[in-house]
C-alpha positions in Angstrom: 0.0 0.0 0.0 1.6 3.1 -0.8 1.7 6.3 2.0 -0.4 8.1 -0.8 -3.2 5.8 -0.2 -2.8 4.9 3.5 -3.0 8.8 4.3 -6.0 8.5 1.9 -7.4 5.6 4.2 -7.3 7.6 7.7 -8.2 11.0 6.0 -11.6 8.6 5.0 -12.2 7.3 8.1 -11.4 9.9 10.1 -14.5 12.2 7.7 -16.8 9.2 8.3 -16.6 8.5 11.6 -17.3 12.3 11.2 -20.0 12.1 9.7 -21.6 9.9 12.0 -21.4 12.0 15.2 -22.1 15.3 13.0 -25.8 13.2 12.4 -26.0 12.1 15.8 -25.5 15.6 16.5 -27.6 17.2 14.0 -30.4 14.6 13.9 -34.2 15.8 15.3 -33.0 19.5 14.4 -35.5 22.3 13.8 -33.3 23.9 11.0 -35.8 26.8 10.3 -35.1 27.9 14.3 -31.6 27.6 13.7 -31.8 29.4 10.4 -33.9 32.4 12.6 -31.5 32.4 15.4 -28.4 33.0 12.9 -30.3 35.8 11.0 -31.0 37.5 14.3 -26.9 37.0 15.6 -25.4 40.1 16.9 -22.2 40.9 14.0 -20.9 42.5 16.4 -20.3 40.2 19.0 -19.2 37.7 15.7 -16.6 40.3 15.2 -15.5 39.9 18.9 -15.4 36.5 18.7 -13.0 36.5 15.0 -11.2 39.1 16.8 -10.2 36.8 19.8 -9.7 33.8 17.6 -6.9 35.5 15.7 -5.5 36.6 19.4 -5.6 33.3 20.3 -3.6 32.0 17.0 -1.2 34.7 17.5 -1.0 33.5 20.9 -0.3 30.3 19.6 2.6 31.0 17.5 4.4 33.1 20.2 4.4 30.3 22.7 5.8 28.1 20.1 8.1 30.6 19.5 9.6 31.3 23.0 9.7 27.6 23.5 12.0 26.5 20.6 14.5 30.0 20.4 13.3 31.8 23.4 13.9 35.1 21.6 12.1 37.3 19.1 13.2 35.0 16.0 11.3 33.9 12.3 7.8 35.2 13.8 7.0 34.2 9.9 7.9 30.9 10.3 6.8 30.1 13.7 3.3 31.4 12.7 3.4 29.6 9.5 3.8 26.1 11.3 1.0 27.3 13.4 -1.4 27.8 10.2 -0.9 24.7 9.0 -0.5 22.4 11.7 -3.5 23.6 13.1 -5.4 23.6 9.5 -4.3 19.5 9.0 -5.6 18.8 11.8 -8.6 20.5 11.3 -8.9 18.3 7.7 -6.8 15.2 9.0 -7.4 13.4 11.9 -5.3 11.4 14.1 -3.1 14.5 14.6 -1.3 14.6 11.6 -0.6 18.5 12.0 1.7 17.8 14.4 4.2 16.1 12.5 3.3 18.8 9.5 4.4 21.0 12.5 7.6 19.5 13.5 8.8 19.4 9.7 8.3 22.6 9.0 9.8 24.0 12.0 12.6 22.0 11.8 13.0 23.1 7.8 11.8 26.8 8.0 13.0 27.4 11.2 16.8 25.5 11.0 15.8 23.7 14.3 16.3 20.1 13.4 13.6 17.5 13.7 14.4 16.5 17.5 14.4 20.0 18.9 11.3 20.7 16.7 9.8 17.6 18.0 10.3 18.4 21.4 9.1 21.7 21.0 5.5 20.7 19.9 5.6 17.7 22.8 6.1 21.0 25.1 3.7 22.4 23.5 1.1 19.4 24.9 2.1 19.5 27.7 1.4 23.3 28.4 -1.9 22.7 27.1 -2.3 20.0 29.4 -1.3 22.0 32.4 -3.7 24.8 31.2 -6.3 22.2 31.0 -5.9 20.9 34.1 -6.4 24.8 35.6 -9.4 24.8 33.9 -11.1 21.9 35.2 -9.6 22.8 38.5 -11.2 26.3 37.9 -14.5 24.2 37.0 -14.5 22.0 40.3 -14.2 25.7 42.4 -16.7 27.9 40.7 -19.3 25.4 39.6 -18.8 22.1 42.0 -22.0 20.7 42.0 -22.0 20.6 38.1 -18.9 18.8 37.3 -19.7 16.7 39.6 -22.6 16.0 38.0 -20.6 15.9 34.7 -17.9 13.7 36.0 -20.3 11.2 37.4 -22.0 11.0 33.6 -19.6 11.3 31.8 -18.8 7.3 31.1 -22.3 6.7 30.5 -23.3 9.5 28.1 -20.6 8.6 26.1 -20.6 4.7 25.6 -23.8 5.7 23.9 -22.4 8.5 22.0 -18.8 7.7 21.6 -16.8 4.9 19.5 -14.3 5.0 22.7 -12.7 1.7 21.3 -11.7 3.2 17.9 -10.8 6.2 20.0 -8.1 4.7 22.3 -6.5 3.0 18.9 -6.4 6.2 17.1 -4.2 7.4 21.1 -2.3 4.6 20.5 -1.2 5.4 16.5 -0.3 8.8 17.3 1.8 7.8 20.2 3.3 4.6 18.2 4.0 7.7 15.3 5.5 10.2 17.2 8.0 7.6 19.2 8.8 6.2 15.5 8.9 9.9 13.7 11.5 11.0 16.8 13.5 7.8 17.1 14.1 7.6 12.9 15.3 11.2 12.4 17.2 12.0 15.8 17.3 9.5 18.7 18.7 6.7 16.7 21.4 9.0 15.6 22.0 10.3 19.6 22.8 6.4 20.6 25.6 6.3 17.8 27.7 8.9 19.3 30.5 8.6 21.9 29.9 9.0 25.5 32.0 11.9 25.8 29.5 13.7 23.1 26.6 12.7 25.2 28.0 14.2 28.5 29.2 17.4 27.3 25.5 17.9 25.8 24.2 16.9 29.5 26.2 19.6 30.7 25.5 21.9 28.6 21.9 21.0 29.4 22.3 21.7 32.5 24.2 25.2 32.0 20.8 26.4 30.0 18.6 25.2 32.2 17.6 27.9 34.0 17.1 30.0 30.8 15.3 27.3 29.7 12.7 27.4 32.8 12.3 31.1 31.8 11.4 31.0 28.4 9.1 28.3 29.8 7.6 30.5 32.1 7.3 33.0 29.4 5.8 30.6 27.1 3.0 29.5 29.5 2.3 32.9 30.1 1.1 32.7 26.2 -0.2 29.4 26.6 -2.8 31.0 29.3 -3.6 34.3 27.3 -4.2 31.6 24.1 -6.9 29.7 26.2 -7.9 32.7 27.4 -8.7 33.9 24.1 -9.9 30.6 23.1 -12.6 31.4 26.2 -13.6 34.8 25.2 -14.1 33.7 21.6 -16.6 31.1 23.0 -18.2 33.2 25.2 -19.2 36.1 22.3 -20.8 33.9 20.4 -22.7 32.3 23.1 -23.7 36.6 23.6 -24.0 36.9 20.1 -27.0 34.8 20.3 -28.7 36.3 23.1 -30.2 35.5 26.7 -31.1 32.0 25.5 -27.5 31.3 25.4 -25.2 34.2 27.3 -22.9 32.3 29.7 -21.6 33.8 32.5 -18.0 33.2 33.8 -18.8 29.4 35.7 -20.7 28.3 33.0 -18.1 30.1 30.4 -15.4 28.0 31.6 -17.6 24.5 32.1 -18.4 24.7 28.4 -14.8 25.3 27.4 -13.7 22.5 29.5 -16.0 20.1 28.1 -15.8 21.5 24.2 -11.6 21.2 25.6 -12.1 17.6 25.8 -13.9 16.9 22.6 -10.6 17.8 20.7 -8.3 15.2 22.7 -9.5 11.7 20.7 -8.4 13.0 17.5 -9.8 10.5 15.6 -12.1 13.0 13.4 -11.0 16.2 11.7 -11.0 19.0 13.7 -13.0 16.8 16.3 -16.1 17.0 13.6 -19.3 15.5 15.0 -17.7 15.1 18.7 -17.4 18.9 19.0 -21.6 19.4 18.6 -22.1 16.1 20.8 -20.1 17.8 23.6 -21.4 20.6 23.1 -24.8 20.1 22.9 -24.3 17.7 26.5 -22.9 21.1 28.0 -25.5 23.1 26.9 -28.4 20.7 27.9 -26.8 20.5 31.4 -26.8 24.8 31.2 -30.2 24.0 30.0 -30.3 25.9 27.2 -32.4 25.4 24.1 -31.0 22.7 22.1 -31.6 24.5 18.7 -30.1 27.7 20.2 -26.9 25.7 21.5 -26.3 24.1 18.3 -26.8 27.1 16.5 -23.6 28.5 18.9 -21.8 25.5 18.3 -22.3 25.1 14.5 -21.3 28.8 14.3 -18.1 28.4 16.4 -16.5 25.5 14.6 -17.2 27.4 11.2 -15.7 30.4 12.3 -12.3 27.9 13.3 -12.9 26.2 9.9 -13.2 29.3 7.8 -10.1 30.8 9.9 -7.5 27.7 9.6 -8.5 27.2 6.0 -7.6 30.6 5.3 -4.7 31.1 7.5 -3.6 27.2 5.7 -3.9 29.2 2.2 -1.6 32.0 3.3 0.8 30.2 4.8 0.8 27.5 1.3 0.8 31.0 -0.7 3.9 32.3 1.0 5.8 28.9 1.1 5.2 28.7 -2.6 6.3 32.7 -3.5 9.9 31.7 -1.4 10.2 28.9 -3.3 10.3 31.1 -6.6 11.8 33.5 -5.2 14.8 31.2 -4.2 15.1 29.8 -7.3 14.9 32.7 -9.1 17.6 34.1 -7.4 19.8 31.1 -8.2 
């Protein structure tokens, strides 16, 4: 089978699965309500919300920024790999962006393919910590109702959820990244001589602590990204009216659970799970189903339309310094 075809095979099942939990999803819908509630949106609040989606992108790129040069460097670049790493994912599932990531930071940016790769892994795991805070946050300001959520939550989604399909598509990314990292970089760090190996520990350990800095500073953009992420969600829950305003507790018990629909991976751009999720949170808020959805379906366009463009730029650009270069040679 050639990679042409197996990427072909994921990208398929990855849109069908999709499609299944977009119908689950969609399915006893009273479109014309929808179709009313979207006429009557506030623009303005829309605006809001595009406006805090690009924050959070630019957000985004600086934290991957600070964590692989720590410094003001290739903004360009840095932003590029954001664009399309986050737009593959949004078309791909299992994660694939990620390694379209790492390869064009380690390319664009002259990093190499190990300290690109662990760049995006620190990456995770700031997201992780940041998720963390928020269901922490979640478990202060709204107790009663994650516990609620947390108590439902295996039983809603047996029902919902292919969980068994999602844990293989955990276990291919993992089994990918450990194989991506130990072809381009590891295998070559076991081949050299010891005394190599223990002058890069020490020098390690000489940059540490400007390492734990540009750490700090980098999760200082990881929680101004969420944050943005947050405020985008929250105008266009406003821009729909009362029926669907959040306040702050139930701002941040939406985000958590909408958080969590983009961890199995195993659709593009979490298609189908993100409305499912949603539509739980929302019916625990009780809102109005058709109301929610029409939030939700709004929200995911919006990150659609915005990765797909920002995917196009970033293509655009790669292809007029490609020209450019060989032009000039």
């Amino acid at each position: 089978m050639t990679v042409a075809l197996k990427r072909g095979s994921k990208a398929t099942l990855g849109l069908a699965i999709g499609a299944i939990l977009l119908y689950l999803a969609l399915r006893q819908t009273h479109w014309e309500q929808i179709a009313d509630a979207v006429r009557q949106a506030s623009w303005r609040w829309i605006a809001v919300a595009v406006g805090c989606q690009a924050a959070a992108l630019l957000f985004k790129a600086l934290r991957l920024m600070l964590l692989c040069e720590g410094r003001w460097h290739r903004p360009k670049e840095f932003a590029a790999a954001i664009w399309l790493g986050l737009g593959a994912n949004a078309f791909i599932p299992f994660r694939v962006g990620e390694a379209v990531k790492i390869a064009y930071v380690a390319k664009r940016a002259e990093a190499g393919f190990l300290k690109a790769g662990l760049t995006v892994f620190a990456e995770r795991v700031l997201d992780f910590i940041c998720l963390g805070l928020l269901v922490l946050s979640v478990f202060l300001f709204k107790n009663a109702l994650f516990l609620d959520w947390a108590a439902n939550f295996g039983t809603y989604f047996a029902d919902k959820l292919p969980l068994l399909a999602i844990a293989i598509a955990c276990f291919i990314v993992l089994c990918v990244t450990v194989l991506v990292l130990w072809r381009y970089d590891v295998y070559h760090l076991r081949t050299r001589s010891q005394e190599k190996i223990m002058a890069g520990i020490l020098r390690f350990r000489e940059a540490l602590p400007l390492l734990m800095r540009h750490f700090a500073l980098a999760f200082i953009a990881s929680l101004c990204s969420w944050a943005s992420d947050m405020a985008f969600l929250g105008a266009t829950a406003a821009a729909f009216g009362n029926a669907t305003a959040l306040d702050f507790g139930e701002l941040i018990f939406t985000q958590m659970v909408l958080a969590f629909s983009y961890l199995p991976s195993v659709t593009p751009g979490a298609l189908g799970v993100f409305e499912l999720m949603g539509l739980w949170a929302f019916a625990m808020l009780e809102r109005p189903k058709d109301a929610a959805l029409a939030v939700l379906l709004t929200a995911h366009g919006l990150v659609y339309i915005a990765l797909f463009s920002g995917m196009l730029i970033a293509m655009l650009r790669e292809t007029l310094t490609t020209a450019d270069k060989k032009n000039k040679s």
